[in-house]
Each structure stands twice: as C-alpha cells, then as structure tokens.
DRENKEDO-310338 format. One record per residue (C-alpha): residue in one letter; x, y, z. Coordinates in Angstrom, 2 decimals. Layout:
<sites>
   res        c1        c2        c3
     A         X         Y         Z
...
</sites>
This chain:
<sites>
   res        c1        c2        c3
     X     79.02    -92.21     41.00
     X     78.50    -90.73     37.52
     X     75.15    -89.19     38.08
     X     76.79    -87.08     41.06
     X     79.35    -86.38     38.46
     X     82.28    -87.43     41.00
     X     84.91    -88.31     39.76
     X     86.16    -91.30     41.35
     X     89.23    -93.86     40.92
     X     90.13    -97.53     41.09
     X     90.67    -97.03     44.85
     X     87.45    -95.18     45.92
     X     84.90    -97.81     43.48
     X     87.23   -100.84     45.67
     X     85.86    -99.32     48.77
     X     82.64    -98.96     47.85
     X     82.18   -102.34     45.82
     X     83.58   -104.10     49.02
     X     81.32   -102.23     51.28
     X     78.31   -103.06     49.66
     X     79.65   -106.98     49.72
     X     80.47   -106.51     53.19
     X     76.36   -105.64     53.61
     X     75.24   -108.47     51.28
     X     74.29   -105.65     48.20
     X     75.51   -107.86     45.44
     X     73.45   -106.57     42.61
     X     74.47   -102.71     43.81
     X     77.91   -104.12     43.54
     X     77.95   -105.46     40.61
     X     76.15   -102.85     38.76
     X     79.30   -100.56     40.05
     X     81.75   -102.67     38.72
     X     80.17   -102.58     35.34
     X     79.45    -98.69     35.67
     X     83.58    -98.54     36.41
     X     84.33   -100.77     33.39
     X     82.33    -98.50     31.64
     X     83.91    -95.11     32.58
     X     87.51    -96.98     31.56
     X     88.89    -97.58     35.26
     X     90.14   -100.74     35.26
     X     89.00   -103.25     38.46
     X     92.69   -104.27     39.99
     X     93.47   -107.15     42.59
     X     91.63   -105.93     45.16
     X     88.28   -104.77     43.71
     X     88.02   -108.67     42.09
     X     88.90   -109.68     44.96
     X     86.29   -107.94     47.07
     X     83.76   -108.91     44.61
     X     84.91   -112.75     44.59
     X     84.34   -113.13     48.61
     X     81.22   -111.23     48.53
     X     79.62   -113.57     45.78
     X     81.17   -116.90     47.46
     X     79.36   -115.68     50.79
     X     76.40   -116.25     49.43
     X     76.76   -118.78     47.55
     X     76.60   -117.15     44.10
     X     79.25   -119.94     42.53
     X     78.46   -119.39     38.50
     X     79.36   -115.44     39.06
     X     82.17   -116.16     41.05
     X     83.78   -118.55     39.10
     X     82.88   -115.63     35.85
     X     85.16   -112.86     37.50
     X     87.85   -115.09     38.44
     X     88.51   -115.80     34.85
     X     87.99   -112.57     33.60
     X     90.59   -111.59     36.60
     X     93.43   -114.03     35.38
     X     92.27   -113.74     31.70
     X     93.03   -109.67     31.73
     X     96.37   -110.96     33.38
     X     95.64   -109.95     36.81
     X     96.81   -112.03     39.62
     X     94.87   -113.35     41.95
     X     97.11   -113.44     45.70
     X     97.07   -116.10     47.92
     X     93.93   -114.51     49.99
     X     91.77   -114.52     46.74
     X     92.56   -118.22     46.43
     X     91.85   -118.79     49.92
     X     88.48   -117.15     49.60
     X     88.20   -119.73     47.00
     X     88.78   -122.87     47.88
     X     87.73   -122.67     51.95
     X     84.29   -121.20     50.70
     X     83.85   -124.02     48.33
     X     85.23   -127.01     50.47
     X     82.67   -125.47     53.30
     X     79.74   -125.73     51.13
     X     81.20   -129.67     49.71
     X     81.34   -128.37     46.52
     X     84.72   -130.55     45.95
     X     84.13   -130.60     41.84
     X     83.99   -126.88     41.99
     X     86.72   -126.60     44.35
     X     89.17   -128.63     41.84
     X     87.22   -128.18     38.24
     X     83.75   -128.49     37.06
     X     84.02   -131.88     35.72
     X     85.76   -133.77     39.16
     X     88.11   -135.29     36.44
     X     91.58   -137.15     38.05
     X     93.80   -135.26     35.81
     X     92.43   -131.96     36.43
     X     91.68   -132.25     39.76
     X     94.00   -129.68     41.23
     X     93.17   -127.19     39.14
     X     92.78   -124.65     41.53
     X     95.18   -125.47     44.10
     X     98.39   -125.83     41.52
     X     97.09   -122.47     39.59
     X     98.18   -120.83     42.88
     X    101.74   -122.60     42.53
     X    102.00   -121.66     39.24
     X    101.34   -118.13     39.90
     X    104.14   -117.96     42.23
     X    101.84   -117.37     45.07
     X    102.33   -119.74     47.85
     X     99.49   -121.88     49.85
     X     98.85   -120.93     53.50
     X     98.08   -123.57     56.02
     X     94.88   -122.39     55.38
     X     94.60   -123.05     51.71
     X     95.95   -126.74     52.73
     X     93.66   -127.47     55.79
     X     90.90   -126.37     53.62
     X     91.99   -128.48     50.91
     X     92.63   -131.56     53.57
     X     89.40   -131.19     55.40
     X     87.72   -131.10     52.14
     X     88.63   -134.19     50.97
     X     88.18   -135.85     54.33
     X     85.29   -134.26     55.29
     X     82.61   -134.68     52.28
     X     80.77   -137.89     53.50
     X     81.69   -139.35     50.05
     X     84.83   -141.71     50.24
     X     83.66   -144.38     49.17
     X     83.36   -142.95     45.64
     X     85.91   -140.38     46.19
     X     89.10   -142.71     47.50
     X     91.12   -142.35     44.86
     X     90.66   -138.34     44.48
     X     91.59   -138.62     47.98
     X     94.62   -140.74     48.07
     X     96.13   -138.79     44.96
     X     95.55   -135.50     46.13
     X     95.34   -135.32     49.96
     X     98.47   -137.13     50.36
     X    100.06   -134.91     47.31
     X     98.79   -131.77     49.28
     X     99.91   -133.33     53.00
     X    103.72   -133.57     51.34
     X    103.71   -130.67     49.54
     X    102.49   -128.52     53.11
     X    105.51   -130.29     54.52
     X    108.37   -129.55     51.53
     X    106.79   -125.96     51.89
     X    108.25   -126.25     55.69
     X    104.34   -125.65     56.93
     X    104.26   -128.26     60.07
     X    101.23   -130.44     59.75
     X     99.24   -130.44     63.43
     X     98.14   -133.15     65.31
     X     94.59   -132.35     64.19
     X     95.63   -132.49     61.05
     X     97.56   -135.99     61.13
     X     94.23   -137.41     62.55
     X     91.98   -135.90     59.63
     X     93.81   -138.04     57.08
     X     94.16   -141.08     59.37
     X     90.29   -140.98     59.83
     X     89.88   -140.67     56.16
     X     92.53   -143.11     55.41
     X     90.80   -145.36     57.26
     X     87.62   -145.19     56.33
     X     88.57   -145.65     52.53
     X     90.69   -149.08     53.38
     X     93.81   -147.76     53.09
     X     95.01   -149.20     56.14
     X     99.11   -149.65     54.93
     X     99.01   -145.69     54.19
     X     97.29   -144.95     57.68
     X     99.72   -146.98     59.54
     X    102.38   -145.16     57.71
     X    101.37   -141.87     58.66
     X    101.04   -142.67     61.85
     X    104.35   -143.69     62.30
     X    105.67   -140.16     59.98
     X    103.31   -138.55     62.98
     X    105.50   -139.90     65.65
     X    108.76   -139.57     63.94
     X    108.08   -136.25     63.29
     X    107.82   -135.25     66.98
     X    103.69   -134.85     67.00
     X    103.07   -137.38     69.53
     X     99.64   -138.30     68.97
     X     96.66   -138.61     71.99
     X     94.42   -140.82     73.21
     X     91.73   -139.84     70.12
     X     94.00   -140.51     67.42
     X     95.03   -144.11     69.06
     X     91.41   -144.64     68.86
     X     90.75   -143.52     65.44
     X     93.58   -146.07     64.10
     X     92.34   -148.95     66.24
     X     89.09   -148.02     64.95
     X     90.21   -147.91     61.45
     X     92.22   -151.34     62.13
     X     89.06   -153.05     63.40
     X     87.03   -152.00     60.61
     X     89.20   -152.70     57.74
     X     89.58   -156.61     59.15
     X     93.30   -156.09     60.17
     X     92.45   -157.60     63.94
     X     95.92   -158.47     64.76
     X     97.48   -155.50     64.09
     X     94.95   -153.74     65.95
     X     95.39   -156.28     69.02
     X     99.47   -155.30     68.36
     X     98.01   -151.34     68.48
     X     96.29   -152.06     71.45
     X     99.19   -154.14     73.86
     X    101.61   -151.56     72.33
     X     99.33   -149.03     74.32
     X     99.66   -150.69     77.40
     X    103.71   -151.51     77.21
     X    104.10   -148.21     76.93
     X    101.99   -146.84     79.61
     X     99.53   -144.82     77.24
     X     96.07   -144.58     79.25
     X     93.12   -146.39     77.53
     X     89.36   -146.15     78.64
     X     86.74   -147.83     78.00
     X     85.56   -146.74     74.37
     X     89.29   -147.98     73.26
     X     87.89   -151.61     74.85
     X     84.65   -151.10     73.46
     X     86.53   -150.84     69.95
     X     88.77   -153.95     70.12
     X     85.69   -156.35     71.88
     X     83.70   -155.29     68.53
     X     86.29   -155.53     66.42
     X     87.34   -159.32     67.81
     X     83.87   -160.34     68.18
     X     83.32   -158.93     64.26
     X     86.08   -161.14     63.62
     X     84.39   -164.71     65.19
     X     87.40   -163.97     67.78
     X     84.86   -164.33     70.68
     X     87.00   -165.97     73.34
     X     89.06   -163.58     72.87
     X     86.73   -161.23     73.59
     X     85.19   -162.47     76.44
     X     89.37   -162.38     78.24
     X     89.43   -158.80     77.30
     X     85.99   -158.45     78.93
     X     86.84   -159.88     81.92
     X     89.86   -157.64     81.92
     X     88.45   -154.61     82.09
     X     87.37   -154.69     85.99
     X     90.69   -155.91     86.52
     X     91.92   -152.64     85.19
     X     90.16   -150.14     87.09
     X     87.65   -149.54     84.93
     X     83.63   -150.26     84.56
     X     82.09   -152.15     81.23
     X     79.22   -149.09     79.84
     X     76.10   -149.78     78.40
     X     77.60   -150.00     74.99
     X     80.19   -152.98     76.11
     X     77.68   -155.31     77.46
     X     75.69   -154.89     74.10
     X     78.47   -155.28     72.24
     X     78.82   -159.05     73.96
     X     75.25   -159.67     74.48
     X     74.40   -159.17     70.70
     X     77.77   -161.47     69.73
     X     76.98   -164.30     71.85
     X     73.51   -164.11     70.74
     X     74.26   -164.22     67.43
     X     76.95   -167.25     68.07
     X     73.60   -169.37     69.40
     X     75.08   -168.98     72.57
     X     72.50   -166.98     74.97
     X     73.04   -168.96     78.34
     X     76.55   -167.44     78.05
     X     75.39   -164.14     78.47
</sites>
C-alpha cells in the first residue's frame, strides 16, 4: 500500500492480509504484514489471527507456530477462535506433538490447551472434541496410552466442570479408545457416568464395549454385558453375536459358543458369512473339523 502512497490502518491491512489467506496468497500476505510492521502499525488480534488460519490451511506449521509467539510474546491475546484454529488444524493433520509441544513430553503435554485457561479464555466444545478426537483418533495408542489416559480423561472432566455436556458421540470416542489401550476398568466406568448422566447409549456403543471386553480377555463381563442386553430388552443383531462367539471361542470357551450359535435362529435372526467363519476357523483350529 505504500507505493500507492495510501495511507492505510490496522483495520484496512486485516482485511487485506485475510483476503489474500482466504485465496491461498501466503507469501503476498506475509510480505504485507512485514510492510505494516515496517510503516509502525502494529498487527492486533485479528490480523495474527487471520494470518495463523491461513498458514495452518496449508499446512505451513514452522510459520505458524513463529507468529503465535510473537503474538503472545508482544502481549497480545490470542481468543478462543485463534486457539481453535490451532489445535483442530493440528489434531486433523495428527500432528499430536505439535498440537501439545514440540517434544510430546508428559509434563508439557497440554501446553496449548491450558495456555488458553490461563489466558482466561475459555475452551469451546470445539477446542475439546478436537482435543478428544485427537487423542483417540491418531492410530497410535499403543505408544500413546498414557498421553491418552492423562489428558483425554483430564480434558473429558474438565468439558464437564465447564458445564459443556459431553454427547453420546463423544462418550463412545473415549470408550473406543479406552478400549483399545486396555483400560477396560476406566471404560466400564464411563460407561456407567454415560448412563447416569442421562446419555443413554445405542446399539453401537453396546457394541464397542463388548468389543472392547472381548478383546481385552474380560469374557465374563462381556457375557454379563451381553445377558444384561437382553434382560433389559435392548435389541441386538447379529454383529453383537458375531462379537461374543469370537470373543468366547478366543477364549477356548467353545461350547459355549456353539449354545450361543445355536441360539441365534432361535432368536429371529440369520448366522452371516462372518459367523460361520468365525466357528468354522475355531473348530478347525480345536482339531475338531467333523464338528463343523
């Protein structure tokens, strides 16, 4: 805007900066925001901000990261949207490290996340679904269970104390992640928190738990999961008996397989494809072919 020798404000380079991030001109926006350091306008709130979604868009994470500590370190506080941009463009891309701190250390993990509480600024069900589904949804429990327990649980209380309702959808996330890290005690827990809580859960979430229960070698309590289904009317299908005739033959339980088996015509419904391999490959495997 110097060379037309117009002589702009904070407000009009904020439009301008954000327009040209809005059309994927990062280098055009950038050199702006220098040119208006330069002519002594100070960026505010919003022209950071504009800049920060821009360069998390495409994926320019070094740069980002830059101008959000030069925004906080010139004392300029980022609002709950700026963090959102944040951590929900991060957690999208799996960059979980980033998302907390560069290093992925325990201690520092919520970097991010408890900067915005400290700010005074308070996390949207956004911020925490992004946070959740994050944690959940890498593909990398196995080496992440503990980052998970302390700070998806911490996060999951915290959205509750902050009096934002957890959904259904949400209660499942961390009982699928729960459950595939082995923390079976925790998952039962929130399950029953779900239900006390008045979010009754559905016919997927039974499954997930079972699932969970089957997997982690708890087969009674997943047999008590199961009848507890029936007594109280809840309508199974066939995938939940797929899940417990794995999860008993898994166990050596194959009689007890074989009654459920023979249980499922009785109740209405038709073994699949998936059922009858689930028997044929445990009987098979017991040295017992001529039962199949």
């Amino acid at each position: 805007m110097v060379k037309w020798n117009c002589k702009a404000n904070v407000v009009m380079y904020s439009v301008i900066i954000d327009t040209l991030c809005q059309g994927g001109l990062l280098s055009e926006a950038i050199g702006l925001f220098d040119e208006m350091a330069s002519q002594g306008i100070p960026a505010n709130a919003i022209t950071y901000s504009s800049l920060i979604h821009g360069l998390c868009q495409y994926g320019q994470w070094k740069k980002t990261r830059k101008y959000f500590d030069q925004m906080v370190g010139r004392g300029i506080s980022p609002d709950v949207v700026t963090f959102n941009i944040l951590i929900v463009s991060l957690c999208k891309e799996g960059k979980m490290e980033e998302a907390f701190n560069k290093e992925g250390k325990m201690e520092e993990a919520s970097e991010l996340f408890e900067l915005t509480i400290k700010l005074g600024k308070k996390p949207t069900v956004v911020t925490y679904n992004a946070m959740i589904d994050g944690l959940c949804l890498t593909g990398r429990l196995e080496d992440a269970v503990k980052l998970f327990d302390s700070m998806a649980m911490q996060l999951f209380r915290k959205m509750k104390q902050k009096g934002l309702k957890p959904t259904e959808v949400k209660y499942r996330t961390l009982i699928t992640g729960l459950g595939q890290g082995g923390r079976v005690r925790t998952t039962q827990n929130l399950f029953n928190e779900m239900q006390s809580s008045g979010q009754y859960p559905d016919l997927v979430t039974y499954s997930v738990l079972l699932d969970g229960l089957c997997k982690n070698h708890h087969i009674d309590k997943a047999v008590e999961l199961f009848k507890s289904m029936e007594d109280t009317g809840f309508g199974v299908n066939i995938k939940v008996y797929n899940i417990l005739i794995d999860g008993l033959c898994k166990a050596g339980k194959l009689e007890n397989a074989r009654k459920l088996f023979y249980e499922i015509s009785n109740k209405g419904f038709v073994p699949n494809v998936m059922t009858y391999n689930i028997m044929i490959n445990s009987l098979c495997k017991k040295g017992l072919p001529s039962r199949t």
